[in-house]
C-alpha atoms as one frame of an Amber mdcrd trajectory, in Angstrom:
protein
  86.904 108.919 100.227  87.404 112.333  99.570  90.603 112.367 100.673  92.073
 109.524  99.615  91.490 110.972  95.999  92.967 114.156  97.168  95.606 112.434
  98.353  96.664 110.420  95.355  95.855 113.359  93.297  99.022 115.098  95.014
 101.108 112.211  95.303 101.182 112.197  91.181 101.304 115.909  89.903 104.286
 116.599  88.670 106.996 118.137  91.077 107.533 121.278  89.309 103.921 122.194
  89.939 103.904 121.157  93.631 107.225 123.495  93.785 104.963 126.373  92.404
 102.519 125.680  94.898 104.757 125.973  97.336 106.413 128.960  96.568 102.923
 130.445  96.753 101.845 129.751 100.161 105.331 130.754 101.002 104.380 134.211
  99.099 101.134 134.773 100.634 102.540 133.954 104.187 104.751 136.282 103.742
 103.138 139.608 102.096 100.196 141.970 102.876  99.281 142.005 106.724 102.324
 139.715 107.164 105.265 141.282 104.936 107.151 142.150 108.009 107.751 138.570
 108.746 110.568 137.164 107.105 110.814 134.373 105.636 112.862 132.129 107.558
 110.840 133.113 110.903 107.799 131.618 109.218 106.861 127.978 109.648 104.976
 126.035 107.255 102.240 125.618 109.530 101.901 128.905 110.177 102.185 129.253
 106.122  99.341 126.715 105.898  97.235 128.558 108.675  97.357 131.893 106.848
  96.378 130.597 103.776  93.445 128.956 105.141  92.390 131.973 106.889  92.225
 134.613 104.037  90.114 131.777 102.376  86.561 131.620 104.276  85.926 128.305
 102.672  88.902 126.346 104.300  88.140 125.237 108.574  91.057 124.538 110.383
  89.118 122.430 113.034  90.642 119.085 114.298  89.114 116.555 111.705  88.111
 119.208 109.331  90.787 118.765 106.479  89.916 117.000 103.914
């Protein structure tokens, strides 16, 4: 249930403020232990995974998303 409120939650916020949230994995991905990647070498899973591991709260598991 948890997620299927998460996910309609994100399917109706405005676009300009999943843009922003965007750009700021994209930032984070990209700076402190990882500023010498650039940009265009870095996927967006490998954005997603670094965000999720400088937060201990978020497991990466298979079937731990929410």
């Amino acid at each position: 249930m948890k997620r299927r409120i998460a996910m309609w939650i994100a399917w109706h916020l405005p676009k300009y403020i999943i843009l922003w949230c965007a750009y700021r994995v994209a930032a984070h991905a990209t700076s402190g232990k990882w500023s010498n990647d650039g940009v265009p070498n870095v996927t967006m899973i490998d954005a997603i995974v670094r965000w999720a591991q400088s937060d201990k709260r978020v497991n990466l598991t298979k079937g731990s998303l929410p």
